[in-house]
C-alpha positions in Angstrom: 90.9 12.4 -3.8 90.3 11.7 -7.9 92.1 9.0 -9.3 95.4 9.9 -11.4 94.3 11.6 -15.0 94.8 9.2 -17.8 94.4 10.9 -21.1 94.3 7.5 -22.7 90.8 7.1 -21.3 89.5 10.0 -24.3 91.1 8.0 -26.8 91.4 10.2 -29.8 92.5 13.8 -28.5 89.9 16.2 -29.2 89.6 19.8 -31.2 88.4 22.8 -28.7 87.2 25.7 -29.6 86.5 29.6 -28.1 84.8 32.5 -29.3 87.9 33.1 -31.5 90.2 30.1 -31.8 90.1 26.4 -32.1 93.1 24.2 -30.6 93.2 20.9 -32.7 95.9 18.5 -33.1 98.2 19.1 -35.8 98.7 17.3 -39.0 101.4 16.8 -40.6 100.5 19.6 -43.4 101.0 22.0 -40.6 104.9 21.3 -40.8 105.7 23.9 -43.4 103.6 27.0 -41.0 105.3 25.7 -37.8 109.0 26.3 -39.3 108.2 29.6 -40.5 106.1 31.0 -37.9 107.8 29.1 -34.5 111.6 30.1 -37.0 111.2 33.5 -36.0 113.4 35.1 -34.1 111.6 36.5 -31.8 109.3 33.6 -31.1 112.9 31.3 -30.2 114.3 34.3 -28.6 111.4 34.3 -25.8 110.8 30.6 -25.7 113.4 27.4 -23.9 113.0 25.1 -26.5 112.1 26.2 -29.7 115.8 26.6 -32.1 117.0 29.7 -34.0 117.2 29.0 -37.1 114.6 26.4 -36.9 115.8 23.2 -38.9 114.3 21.7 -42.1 112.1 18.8 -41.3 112.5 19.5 -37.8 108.7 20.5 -37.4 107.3 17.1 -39.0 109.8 15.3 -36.7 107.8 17.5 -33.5 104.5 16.7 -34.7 105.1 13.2 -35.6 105.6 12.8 -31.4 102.3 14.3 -30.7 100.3 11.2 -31.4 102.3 8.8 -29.0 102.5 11.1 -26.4 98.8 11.7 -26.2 98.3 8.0 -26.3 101.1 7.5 -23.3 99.3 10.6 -21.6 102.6 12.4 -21.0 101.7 15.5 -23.5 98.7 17.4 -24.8 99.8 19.5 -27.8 96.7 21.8 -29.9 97.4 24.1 -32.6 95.8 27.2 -32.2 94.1 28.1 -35.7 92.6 31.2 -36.1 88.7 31.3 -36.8 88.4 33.8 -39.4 91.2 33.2 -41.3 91.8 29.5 -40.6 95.8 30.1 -40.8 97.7 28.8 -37.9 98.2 31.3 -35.1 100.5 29.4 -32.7 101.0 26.2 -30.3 100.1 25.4 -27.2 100.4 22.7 -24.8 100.3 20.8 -21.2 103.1 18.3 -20.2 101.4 16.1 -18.0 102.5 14.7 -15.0 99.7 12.2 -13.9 101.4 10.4 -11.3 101.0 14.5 -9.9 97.8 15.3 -11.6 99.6 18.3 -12.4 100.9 19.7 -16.0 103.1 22.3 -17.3 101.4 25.3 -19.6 103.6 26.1 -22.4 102.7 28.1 -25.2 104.0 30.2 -28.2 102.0 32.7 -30.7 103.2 33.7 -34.1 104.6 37.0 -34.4 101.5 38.4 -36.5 98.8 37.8 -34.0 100.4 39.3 -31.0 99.2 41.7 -28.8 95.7 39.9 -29.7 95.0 38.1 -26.8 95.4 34.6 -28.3 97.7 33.5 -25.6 94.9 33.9 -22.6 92.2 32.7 -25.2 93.9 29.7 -25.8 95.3 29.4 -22.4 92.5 29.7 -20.4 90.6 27.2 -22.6 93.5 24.2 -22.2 93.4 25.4 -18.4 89.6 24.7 -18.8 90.3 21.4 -20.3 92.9 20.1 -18.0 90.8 20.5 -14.8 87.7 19.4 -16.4 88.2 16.8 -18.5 91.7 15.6 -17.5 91.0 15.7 -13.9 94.2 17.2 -13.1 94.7 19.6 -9.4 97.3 22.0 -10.5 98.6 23.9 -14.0 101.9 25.6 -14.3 103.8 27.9 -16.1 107.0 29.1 -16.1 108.4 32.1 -18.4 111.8 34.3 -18.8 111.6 37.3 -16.5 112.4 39.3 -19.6 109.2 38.3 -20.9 106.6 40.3 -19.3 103.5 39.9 -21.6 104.0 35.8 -20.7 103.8 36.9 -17.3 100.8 39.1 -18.1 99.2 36.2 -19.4 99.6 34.2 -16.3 98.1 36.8 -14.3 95.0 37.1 -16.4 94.9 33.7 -16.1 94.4 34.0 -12.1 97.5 31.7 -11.7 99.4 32.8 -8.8 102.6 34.3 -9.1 105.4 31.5 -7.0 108.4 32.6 -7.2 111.5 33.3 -9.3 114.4 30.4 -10.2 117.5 32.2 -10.6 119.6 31.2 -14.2 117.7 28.3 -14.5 118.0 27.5 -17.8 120.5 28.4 -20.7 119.5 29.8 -24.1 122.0 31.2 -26.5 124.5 30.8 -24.1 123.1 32.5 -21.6 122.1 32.1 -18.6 117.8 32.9 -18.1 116.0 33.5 -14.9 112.2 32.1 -14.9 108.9 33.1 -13.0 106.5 30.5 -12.3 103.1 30.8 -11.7 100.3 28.0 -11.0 96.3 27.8 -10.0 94.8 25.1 -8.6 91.6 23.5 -9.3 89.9 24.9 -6.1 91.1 28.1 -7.3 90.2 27.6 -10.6 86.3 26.3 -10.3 84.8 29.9 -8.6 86.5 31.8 -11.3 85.3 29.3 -14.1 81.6 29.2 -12.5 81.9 33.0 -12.6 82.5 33.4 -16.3 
């Protein structure tokens, strides 16, 4: 068995690309695009965390946190910039659990570049990421039942569909029932040889 993942031993966290994307680290210039892009109704309607309207200064505060929790190796946060147009296209992210080596997927993509298949592009590279380079043995995800193209996503991904927790969260005063999927890394490494 590995040794628990430590994301402190890659010091600075680094930019990854695809064919389409790349996933950096944001900068505090990103602030102004993550209010009106992640404000969006829809984008807070389908995600737990993200508020409705989302507050002034609010998205400086989130990125300020990145840094830290890199360096404690808790979190991995990327935003996903576009290629050709170089605008920011969404978030994306593993919360780690080392002790675990396992990490929660989360994700969110900006209302303009749905239905584009950023979500698996970027997904499937941070899965990439967390098995190689971050050593961990399982990813996770977790999305509102009323959301099937998250749960769409999953399955491209090859995660395997776990089960459902009833009205386990609240948002907007109601109550929200989540799927949750996961792959391992022994299911993950035939797929990733195959591509």
């Amino acid at each position: 068995m590995r040794p628990p993942v430590d994301v402190r031993a890659q010091s600075e966290q680094p930019t990854l690309t695809t064919e389409r994307l790349t996933l950096r680290p944001f900068i505090a210039d990103d602030a102004f695009d993550v209010e009106r892009l992640a404000g969006m109704r829809e984008i807070a309607d389908t995600t737990l965390n993200i508020p409705h309207p989302y507050p002034h200064g609010g998205a400086a505060e989130w990125i300020l946190t990145h840094g830290p929790a890199w360096n404690e190796g808790s979190n991995a946060t990327f935003a996903i910039v576009d290629n050709a147009t170089h605008r920011l296209a969404g978030a994306i992210s593993l919360m780690i659990k080392p002790e675990h080596r396992r990490a929660e997927l989360g994700y969110w993509i900006a209302l303009n570049c749905w239905n584009r298949g950023y979500a698996t592009e970027a997904s499937q590279r941070l899965i990439d990421f967390g098995f190689e380079v971050l050593g961990l043995h399982r990813i996770e995800a977790r999305h509102f039942v009323r959301n099937r193209a998250s749960g769409r996503v999953m399955q491209k991904l090859g995660m395997q569909h776990e089960g459902i927790e009833r009205d386990w969260a609240i948002k907007w005063d109601r109550f929200e029932t989540l799927a949750v999927y996961s792959i391992l890394e022994p299911e993950w490494r035939p797929a990733r040889a195959g591509r």
